[in-house]
gemmi code that builds the backbone of each chain (N, CA, C; Angstrom):
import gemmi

chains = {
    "A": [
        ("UNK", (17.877, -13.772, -66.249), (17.971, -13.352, -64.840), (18.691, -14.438, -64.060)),
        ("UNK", (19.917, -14.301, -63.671), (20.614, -14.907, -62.415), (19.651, -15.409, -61.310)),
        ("UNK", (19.933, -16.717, -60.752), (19.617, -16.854, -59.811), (20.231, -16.558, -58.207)),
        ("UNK", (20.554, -16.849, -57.282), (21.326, -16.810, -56.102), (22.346, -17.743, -56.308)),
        ("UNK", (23.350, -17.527, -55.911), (24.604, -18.315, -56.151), (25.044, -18.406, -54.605)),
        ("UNK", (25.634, -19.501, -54.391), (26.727, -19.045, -53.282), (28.053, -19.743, -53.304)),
        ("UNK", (28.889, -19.553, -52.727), (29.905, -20.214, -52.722), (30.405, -20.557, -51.188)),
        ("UNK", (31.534, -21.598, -51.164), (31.669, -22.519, -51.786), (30.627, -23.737, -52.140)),
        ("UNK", (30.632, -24.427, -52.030), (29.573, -25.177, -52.328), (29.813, -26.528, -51.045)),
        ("UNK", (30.905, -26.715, -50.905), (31.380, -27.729, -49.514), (32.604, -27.277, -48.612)),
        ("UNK", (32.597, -27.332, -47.639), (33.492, -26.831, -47.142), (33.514, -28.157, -45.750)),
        ("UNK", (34.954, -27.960, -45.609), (35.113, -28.900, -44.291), (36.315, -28.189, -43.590)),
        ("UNK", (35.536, -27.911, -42.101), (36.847, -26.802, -41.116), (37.220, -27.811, -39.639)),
        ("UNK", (37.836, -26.872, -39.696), (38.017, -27.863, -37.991), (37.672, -27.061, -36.841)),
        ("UNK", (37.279, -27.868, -35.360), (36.455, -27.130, -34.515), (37.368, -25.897, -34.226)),
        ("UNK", (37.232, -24.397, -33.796), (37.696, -23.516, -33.408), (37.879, -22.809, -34.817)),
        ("UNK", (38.329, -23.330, -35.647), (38.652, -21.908, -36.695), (37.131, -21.245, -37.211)),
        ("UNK", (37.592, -20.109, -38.485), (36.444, -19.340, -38.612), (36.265, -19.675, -40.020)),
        ("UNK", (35.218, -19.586, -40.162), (34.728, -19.481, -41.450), (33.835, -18.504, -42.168)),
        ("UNK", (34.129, -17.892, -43.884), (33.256, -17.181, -44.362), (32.544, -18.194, -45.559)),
        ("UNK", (31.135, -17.698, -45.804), (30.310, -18.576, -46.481), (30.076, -16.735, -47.824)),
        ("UNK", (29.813, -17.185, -48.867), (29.310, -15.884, -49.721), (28.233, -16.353, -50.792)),
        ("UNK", (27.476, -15.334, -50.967), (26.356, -15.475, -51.766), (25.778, -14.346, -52.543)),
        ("UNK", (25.716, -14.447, -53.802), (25.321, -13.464, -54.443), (23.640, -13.509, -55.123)),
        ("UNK", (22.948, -12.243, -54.554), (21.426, -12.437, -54.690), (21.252, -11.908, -55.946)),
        ("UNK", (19.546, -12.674, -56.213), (18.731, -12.511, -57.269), (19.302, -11.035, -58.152)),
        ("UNK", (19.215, -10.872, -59.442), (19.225, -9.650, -59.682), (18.033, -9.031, -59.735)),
        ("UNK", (18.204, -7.825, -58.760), (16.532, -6.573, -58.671), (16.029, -6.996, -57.390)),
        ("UNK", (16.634, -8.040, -56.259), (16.616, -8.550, -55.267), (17.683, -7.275, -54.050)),
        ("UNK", (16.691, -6.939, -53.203), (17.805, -5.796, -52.329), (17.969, -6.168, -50.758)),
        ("UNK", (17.528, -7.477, -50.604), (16.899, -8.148, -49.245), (18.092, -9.917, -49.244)),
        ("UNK", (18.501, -9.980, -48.307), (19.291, -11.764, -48.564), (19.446, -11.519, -46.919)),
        ("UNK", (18.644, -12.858, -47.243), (18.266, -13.664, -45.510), (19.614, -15.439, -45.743)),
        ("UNK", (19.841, -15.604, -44.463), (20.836, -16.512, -43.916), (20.125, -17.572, -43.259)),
        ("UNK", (19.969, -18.843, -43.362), (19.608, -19.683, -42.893), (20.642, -21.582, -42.169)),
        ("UNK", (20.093, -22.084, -41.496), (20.814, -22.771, -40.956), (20.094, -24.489, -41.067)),
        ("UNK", (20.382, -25.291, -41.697), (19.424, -26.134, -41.678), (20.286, -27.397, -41.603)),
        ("UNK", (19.967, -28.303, -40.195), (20.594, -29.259, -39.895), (19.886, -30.580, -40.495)),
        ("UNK", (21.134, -31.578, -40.537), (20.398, -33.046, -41.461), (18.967, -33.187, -40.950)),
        ("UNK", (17.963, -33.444, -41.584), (16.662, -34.158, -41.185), (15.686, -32.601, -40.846)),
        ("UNK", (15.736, -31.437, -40.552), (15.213, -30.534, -40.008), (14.686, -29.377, -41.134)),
        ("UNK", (13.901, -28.562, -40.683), (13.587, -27.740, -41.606), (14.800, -26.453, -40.911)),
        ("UNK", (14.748, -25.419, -42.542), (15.764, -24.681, -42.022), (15.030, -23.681, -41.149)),
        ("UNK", (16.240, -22.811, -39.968), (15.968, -21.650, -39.460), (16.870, -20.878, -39.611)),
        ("UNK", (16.025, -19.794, -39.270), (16.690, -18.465, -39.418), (17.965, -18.025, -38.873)),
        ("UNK", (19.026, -17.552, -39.387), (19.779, -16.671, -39.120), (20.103, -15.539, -38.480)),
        ("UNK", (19.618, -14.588, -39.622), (19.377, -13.239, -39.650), (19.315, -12.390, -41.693)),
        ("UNK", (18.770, -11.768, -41.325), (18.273, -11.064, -42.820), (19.076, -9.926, -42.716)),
        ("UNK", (19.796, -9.432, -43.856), (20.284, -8.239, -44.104), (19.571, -7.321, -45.400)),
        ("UNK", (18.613, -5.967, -45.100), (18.325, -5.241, -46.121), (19.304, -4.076, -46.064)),
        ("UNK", (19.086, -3.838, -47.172), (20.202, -2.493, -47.706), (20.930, -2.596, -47.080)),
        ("UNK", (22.146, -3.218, -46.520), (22.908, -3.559, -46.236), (23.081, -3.023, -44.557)),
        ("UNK", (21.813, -3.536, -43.887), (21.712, -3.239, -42.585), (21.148, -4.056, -42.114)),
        ("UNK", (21.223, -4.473, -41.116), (20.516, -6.024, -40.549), (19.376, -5.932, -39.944)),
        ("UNK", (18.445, -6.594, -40.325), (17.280, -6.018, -40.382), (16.534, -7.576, -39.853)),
        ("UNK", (16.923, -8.208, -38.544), (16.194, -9.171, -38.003), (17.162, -10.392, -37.630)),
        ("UNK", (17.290, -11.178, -36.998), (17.989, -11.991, -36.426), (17.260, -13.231, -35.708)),
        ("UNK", (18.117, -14.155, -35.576), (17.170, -15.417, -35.300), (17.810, -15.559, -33.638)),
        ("UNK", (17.712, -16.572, -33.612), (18.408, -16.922, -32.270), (19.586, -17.841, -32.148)),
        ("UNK", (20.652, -17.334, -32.758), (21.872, -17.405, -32.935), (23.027, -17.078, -31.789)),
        ("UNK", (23.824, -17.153, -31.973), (25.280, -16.610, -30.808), (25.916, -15.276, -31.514)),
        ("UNK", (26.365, -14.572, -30.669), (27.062, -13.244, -31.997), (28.029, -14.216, -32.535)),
        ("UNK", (28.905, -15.014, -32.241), (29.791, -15.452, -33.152), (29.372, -15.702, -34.605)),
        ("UNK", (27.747, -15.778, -34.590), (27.524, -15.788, -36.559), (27.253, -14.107, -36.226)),
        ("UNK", (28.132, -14.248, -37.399), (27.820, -12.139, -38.380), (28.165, -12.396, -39.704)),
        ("UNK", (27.562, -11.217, -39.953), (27.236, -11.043, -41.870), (27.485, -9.885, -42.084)),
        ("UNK", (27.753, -9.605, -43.600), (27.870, -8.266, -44.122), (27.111, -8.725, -45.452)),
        ("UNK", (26.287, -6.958, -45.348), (25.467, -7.072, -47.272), (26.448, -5.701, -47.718)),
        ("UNK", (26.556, -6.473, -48.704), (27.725, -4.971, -49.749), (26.676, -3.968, -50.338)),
        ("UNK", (26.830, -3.211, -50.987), (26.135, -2.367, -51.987), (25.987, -3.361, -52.992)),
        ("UNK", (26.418, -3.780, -53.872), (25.644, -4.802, -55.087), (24.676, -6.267, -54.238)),
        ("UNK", (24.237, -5.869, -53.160), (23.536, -6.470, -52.235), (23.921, -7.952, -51.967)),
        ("UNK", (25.011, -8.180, -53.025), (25.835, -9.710, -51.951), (25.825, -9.821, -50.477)),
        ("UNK", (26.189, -10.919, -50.076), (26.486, -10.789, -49.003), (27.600, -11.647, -48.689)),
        ("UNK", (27.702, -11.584, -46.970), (28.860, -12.999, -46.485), (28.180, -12.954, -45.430)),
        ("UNK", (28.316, -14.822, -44.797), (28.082, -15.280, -43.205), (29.545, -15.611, -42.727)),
        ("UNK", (29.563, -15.057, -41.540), (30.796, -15.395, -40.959), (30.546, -16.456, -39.616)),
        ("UNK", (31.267, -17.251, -39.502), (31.307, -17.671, -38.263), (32.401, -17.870, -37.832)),
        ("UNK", (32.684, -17.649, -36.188), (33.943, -17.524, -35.383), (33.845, -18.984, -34.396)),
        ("UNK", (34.854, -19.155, -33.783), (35.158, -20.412, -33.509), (33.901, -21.722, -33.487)),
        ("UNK", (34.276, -22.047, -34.564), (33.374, -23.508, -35.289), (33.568, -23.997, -34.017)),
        ("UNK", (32.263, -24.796, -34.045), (31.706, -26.281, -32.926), (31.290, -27.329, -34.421)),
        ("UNK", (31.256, -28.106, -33.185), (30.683, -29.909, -33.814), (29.427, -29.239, -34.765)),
        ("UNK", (28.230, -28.938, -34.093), (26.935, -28.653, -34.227), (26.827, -27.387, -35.073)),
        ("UNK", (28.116, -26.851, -35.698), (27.762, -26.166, -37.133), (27.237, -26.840, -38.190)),
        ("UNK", (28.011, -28.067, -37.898), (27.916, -28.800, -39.388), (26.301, -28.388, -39.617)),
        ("UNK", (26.163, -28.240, -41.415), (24.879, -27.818, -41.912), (25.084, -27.418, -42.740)),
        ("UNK", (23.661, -27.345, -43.541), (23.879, -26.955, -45.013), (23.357, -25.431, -44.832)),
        ("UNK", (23.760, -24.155, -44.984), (23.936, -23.177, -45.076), (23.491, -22.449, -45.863)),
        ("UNK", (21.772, -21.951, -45.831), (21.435, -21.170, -47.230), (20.917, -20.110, -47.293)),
        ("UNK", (21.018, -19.265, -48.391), (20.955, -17.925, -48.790), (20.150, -17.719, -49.575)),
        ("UNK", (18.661, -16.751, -49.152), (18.030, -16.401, -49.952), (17.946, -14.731, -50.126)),
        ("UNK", (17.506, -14.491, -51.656), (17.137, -13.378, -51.929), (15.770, -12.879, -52.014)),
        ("UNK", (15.413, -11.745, -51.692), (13.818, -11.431, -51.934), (14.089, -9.699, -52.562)),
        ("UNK", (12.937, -9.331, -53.162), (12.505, -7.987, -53.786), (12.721, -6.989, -53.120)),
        ("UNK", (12.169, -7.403, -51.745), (11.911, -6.768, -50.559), (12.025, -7.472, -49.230)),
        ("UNK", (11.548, -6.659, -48.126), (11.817, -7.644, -46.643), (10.747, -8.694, -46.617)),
        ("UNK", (9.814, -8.519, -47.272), (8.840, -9.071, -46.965), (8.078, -9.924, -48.081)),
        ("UNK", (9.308, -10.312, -49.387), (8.751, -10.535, -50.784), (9.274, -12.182, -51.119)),
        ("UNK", (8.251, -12.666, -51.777), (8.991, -13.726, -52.140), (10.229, -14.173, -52.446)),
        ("UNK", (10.751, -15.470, -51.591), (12.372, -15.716, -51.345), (12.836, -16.627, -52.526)),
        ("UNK", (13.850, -16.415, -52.634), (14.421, -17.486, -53.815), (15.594, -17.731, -53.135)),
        ("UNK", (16.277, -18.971, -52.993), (17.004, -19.738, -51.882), (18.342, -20.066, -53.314)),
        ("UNK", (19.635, -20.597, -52.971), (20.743, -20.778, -53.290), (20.893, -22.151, -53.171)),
        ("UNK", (21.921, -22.732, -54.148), (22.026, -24.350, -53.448), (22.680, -24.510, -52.419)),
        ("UNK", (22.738, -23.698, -51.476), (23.119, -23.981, -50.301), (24.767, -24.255, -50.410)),
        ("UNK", (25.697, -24.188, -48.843), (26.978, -24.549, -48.619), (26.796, -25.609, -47.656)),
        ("UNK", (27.509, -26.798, -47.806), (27.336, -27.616, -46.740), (28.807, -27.598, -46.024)),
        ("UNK", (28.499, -27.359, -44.838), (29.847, -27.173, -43.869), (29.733, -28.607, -43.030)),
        ("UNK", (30.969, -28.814, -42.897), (31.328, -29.914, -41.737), (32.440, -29.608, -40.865)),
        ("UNK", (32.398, -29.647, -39.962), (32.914, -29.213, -38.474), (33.501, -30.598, -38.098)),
        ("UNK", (35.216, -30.563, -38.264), (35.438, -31.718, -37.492), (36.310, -31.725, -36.324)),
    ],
    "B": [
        ("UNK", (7.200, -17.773, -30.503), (7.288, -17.909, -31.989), (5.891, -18.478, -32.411)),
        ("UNK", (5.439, -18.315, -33.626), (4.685, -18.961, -34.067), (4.910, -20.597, -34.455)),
        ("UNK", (4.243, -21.301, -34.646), (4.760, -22.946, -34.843), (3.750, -23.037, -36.168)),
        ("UNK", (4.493, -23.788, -36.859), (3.991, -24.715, -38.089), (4.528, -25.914, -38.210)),
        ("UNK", (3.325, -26.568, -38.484), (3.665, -28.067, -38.873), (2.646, -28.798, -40.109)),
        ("UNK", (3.531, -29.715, -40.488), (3.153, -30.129, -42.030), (2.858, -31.559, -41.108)),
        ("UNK", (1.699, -32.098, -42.157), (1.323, -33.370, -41.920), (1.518, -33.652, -43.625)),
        ("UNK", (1.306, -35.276, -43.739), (2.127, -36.232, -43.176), (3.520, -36.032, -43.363)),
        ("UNK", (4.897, -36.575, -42.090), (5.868, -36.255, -42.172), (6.580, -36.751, -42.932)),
        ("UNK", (5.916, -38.218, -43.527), (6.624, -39.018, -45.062), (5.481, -39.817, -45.214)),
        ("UNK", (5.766, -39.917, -46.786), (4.299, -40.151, -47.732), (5.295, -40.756, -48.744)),
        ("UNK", (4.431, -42.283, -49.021), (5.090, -42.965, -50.334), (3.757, -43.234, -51.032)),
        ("UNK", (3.676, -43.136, -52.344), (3.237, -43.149, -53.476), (4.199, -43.969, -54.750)),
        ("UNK", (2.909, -44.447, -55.509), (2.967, -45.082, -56.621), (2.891, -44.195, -57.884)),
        ("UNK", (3.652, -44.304, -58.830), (3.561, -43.075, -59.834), (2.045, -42.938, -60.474)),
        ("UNK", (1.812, -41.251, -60.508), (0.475, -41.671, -61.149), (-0.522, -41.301, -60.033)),
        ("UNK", (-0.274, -41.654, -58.797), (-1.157, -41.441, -57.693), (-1.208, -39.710, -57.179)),
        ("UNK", (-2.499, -39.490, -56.376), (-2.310, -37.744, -56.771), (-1.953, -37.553, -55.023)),
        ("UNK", (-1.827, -36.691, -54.296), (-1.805, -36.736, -53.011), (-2.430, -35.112, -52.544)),
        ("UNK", (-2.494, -34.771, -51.103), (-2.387, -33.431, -50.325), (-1.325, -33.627, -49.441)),
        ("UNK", (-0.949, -32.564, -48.899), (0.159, -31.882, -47.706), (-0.604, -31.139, -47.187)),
        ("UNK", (-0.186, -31.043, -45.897), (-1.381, -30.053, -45.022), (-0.252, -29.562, -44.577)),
        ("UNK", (-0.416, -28.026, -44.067), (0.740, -26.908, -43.052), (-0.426, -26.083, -42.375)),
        ("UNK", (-0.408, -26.166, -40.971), (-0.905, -25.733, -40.347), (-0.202, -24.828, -39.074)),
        ("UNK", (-0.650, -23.387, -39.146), (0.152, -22.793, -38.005), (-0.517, -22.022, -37.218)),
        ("UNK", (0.483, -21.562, -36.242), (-0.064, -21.401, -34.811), (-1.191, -19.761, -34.459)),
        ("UNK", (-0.985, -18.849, -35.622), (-0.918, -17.667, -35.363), (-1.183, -16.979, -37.218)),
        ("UNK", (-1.831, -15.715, -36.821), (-2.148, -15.277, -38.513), (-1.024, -14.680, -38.907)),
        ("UNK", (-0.659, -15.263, -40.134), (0.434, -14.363, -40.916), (0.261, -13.700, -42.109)),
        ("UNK", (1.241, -13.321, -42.529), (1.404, -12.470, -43.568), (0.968, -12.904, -44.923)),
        ("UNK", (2.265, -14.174, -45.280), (2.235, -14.714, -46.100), (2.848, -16.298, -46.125)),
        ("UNK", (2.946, -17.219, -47.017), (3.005, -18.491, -46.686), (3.438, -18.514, -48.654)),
        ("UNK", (4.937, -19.684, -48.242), (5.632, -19.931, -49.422), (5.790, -21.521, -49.575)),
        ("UNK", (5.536, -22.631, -50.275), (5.600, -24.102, -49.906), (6.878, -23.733, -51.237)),
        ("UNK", (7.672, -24.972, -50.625), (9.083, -25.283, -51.514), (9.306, -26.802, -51.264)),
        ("UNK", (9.978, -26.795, -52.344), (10.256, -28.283, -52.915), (11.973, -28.720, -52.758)),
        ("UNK", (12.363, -29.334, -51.571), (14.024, -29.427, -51.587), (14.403, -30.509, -51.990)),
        ("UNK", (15.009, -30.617, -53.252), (15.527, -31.353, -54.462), (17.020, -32.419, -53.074)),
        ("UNK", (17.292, -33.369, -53.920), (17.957, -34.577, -53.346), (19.423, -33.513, -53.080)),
        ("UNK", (20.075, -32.552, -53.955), (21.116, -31.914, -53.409), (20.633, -30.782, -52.597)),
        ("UNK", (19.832, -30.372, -51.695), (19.523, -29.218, -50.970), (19.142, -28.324, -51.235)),
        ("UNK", (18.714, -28.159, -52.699), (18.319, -26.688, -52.990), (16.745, -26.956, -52.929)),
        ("UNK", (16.162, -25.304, -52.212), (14.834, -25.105, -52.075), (14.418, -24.891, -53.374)),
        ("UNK", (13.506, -25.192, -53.748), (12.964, -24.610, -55.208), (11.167, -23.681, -54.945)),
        ("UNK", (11.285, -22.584, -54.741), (9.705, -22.145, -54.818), (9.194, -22.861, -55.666)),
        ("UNK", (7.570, -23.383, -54.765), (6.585, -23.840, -55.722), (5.308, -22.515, -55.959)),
        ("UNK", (5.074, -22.397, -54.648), (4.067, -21.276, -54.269), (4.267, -20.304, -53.769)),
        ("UNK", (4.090, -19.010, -53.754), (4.191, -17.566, -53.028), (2.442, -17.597, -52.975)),
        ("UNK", (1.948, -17.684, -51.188), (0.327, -18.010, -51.575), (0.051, -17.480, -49.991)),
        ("UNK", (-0.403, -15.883, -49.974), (-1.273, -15.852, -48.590), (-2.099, -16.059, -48.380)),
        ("UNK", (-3.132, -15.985, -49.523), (-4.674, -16.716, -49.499), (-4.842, -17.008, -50.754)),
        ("UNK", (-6.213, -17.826, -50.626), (-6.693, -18.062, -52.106), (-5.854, -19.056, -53.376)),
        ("UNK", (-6.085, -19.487, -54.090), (-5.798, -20.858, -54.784), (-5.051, -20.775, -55.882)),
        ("UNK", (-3.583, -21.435, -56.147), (-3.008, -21.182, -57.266), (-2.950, -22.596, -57.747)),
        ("UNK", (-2.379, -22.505, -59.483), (-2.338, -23.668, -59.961), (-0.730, -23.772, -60.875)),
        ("UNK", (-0.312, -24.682, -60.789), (0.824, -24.696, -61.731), (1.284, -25.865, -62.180)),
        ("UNK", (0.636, -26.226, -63.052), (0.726, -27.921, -64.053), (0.226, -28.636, -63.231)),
        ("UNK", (0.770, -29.562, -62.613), (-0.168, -30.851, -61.607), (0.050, -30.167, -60.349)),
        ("UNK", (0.715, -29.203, -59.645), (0.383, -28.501, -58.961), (-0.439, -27.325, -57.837)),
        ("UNK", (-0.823, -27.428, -57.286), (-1.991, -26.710, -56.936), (-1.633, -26.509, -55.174)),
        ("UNK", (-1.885, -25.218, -54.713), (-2.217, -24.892, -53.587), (-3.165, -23.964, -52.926)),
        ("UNK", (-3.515, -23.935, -51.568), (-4.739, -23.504, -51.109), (-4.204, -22.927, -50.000)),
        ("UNK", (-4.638, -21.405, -49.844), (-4.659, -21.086, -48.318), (-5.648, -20.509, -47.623)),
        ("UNK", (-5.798, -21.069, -46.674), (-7.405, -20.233, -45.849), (-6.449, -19.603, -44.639)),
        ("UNK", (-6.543, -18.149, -44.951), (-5.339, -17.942, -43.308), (-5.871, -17.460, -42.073)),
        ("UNK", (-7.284, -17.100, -42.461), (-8.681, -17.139, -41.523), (-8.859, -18.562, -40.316)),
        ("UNK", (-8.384, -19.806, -40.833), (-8.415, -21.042, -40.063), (-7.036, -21.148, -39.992)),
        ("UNK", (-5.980, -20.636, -40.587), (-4.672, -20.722, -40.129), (-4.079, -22.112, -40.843)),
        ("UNK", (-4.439, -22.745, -42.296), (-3.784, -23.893, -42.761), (-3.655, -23.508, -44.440)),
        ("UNK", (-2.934, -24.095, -45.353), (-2.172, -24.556, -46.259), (-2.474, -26.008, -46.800)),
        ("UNK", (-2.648, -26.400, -47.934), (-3.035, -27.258, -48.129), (-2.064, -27.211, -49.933)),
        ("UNK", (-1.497, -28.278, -50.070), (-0.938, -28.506, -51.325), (-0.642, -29.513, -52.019)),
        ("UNK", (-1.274, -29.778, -53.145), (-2.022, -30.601, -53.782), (-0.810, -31.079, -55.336)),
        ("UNK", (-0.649, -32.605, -55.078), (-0.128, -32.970, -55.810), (-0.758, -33.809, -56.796)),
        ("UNK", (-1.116, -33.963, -58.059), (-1.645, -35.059, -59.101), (-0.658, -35.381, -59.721)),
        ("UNK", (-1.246, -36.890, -60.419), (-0.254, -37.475, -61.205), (0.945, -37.220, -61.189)),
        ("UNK", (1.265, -38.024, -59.830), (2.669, -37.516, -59.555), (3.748, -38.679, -60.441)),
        ("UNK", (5.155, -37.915, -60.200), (6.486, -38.581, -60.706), (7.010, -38.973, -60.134)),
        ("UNK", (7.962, -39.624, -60.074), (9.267, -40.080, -59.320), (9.846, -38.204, -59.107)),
        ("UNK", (10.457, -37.543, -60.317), (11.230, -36.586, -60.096), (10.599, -35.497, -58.736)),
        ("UNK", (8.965, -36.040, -58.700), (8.478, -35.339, -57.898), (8.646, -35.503, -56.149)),
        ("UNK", (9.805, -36.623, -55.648), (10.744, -37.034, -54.676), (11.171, -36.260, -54.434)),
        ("UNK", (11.142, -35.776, -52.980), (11.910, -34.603, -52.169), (11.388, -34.201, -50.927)),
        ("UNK", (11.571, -33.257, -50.201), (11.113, -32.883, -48.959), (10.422, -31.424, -49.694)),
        ("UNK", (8.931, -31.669, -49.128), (8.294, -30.424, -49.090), (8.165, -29.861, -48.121)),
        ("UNK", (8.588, -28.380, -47.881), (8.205, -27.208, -46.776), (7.388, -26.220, -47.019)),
        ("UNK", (6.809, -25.716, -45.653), (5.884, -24.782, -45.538), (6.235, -24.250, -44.833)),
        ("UNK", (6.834, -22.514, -45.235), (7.139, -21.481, -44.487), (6.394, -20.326, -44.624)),
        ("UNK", (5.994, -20.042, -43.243), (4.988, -18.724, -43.462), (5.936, -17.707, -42.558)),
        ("UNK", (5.682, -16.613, -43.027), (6.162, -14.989, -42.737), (5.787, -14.550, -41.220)),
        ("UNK", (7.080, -13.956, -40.404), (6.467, -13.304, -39.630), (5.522, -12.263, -39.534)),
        ("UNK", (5.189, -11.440, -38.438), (4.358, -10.123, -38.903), (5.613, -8.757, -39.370)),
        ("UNK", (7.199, -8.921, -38.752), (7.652, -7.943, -39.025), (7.810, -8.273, -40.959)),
        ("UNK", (7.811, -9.746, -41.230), (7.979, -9.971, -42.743), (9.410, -10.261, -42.483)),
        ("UNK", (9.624, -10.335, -41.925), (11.747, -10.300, -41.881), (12.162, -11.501, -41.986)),
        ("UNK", (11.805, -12.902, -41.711), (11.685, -14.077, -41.252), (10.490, -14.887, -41.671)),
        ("UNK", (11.257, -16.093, -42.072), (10.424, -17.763, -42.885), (10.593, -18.302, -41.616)),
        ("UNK", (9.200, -18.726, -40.572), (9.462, -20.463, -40.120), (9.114, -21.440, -40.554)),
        ("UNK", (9.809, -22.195, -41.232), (9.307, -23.477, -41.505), (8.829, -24.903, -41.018)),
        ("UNK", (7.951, -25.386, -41.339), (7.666, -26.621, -40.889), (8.735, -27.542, -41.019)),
        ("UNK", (8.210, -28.758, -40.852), (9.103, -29.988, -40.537), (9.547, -30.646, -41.500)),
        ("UNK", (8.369, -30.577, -42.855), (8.329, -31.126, -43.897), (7.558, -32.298, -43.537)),
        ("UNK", (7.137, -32.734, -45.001), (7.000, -33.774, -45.778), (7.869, -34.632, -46.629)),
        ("UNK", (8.094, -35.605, -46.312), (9.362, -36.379, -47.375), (8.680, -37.168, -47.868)),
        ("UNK", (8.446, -36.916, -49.334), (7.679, -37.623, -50.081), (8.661, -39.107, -51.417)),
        ("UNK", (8.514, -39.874, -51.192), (9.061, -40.895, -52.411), (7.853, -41.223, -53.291)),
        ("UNK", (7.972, -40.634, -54.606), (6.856, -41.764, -55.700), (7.917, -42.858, -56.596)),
        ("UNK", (7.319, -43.936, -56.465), (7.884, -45.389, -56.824), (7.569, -45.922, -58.236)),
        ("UNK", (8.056, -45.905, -58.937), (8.030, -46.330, -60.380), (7.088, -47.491, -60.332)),
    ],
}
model = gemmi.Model(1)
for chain_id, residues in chains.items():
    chain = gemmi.Chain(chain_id)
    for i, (resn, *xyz) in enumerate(residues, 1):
        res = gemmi.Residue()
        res.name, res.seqid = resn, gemmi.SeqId(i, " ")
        for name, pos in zip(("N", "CA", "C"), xyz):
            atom = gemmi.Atom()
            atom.name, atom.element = name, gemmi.Element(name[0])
            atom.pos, atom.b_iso = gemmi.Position(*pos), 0.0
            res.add_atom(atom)
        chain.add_residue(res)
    model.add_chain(chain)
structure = gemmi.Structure()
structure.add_model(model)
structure.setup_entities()
């Protein structure tokens, strides 16, 4: 059984452009939540996408959006990068909305 | 929001020595997951635990969600056992992990 993957694994953008982050969930996993976790902090939430409908959101800007495909991958998008993106960026999968998460090694973005 | 917080926020140990983590939150939830984030960032599940006591090698955790705390129990610990531990419990829609602050634990050869 696969675990969560994501890609890339580092990324470095500059302030204003956009960026996509991708991650492919657990297999038998139909649920992948987005998280944001700055140096020193525990992570927060994003937003969760089930069946490929978004199904909860954190307290974010619309400039972050996501898409879940049918093979329940997903992507985070973000539109004009700031300083205060920089972060390590992670993706978990669960069974269900409400099922134990299994997390990705994360993308670490830097915003310069 | 609900709030959780982990005591102590860093803990050093001698190898061999056993310890607890406490996560305590604001409000009753669903469910409650403690993870282990390794020196490159990845979370690693230790526990999937809404109540009641699991064990897994020197491992062990406790939840009473009646008093609203988490308790997770380390023995004979390692060095490899170095990392930041979190405690994230479930909203009520289930949609959403908040996590605590962590624990940053070092055991010292």
């Amino acid at each position: 059984e696969t675990g969560v993957t994501q890609s890339p694994t580092h990324l470095i953008k500059t302030r204003g452009q956009q960026v996509t982050l991708r991650c492919s969930s657990q297999s038998g996993h139909n649920t992948v939540s987005w998280y944001q976790q700055a140096l020193g902090q525990g992570p927060q939430f994003i937003f969760q996408y089930y069946r490929e409908e978004e199904n909860g959101r954190g307290n974010f800007p619309p400039r972050f959006s996501g898409l879940q495909f049918p093979n329940y991958s997903s992507e985070l998008n973000v539109n004009a990068l700031e300083l205060d993106d920089s972060a390590l960026y992670l993706c978990a999968s669960s069974r269900d909305r409400d099922g134990s998460y299994t997390f990705g090694s994360g993308t670490r973005l830097t915003v310069v | 929001g609900i709030q959780v917080e982990q005591s102590p926020p860093d803990l050093i140990l001698q190898e061999g020595a056993n310890s607890t983590l406490r996560c305590n939150f604001s409000d009753s939830v669903n469910n409650l997951q403690w993870f282990h984030q390794n020196p490159w960032g990845q979370l690693i599940n230790l526990f999937y635990i809404p109540s009641g006591t699991k064990q897994n090698g020197r491992l062990s955790a406790t939840t009473v969600a009646t008093e609203r705390y988490s308790l997770l129990y380390i023995s004979s610990s390692q060095t490899t056992d170095s990392g930041v531990y979190f405690c994230a419990v479930y909203n009520n829609a289930g949609n959403m992990l908040t996590f605590g602050g962590g624990t940053r634990l070092m055991v010292k050869p």
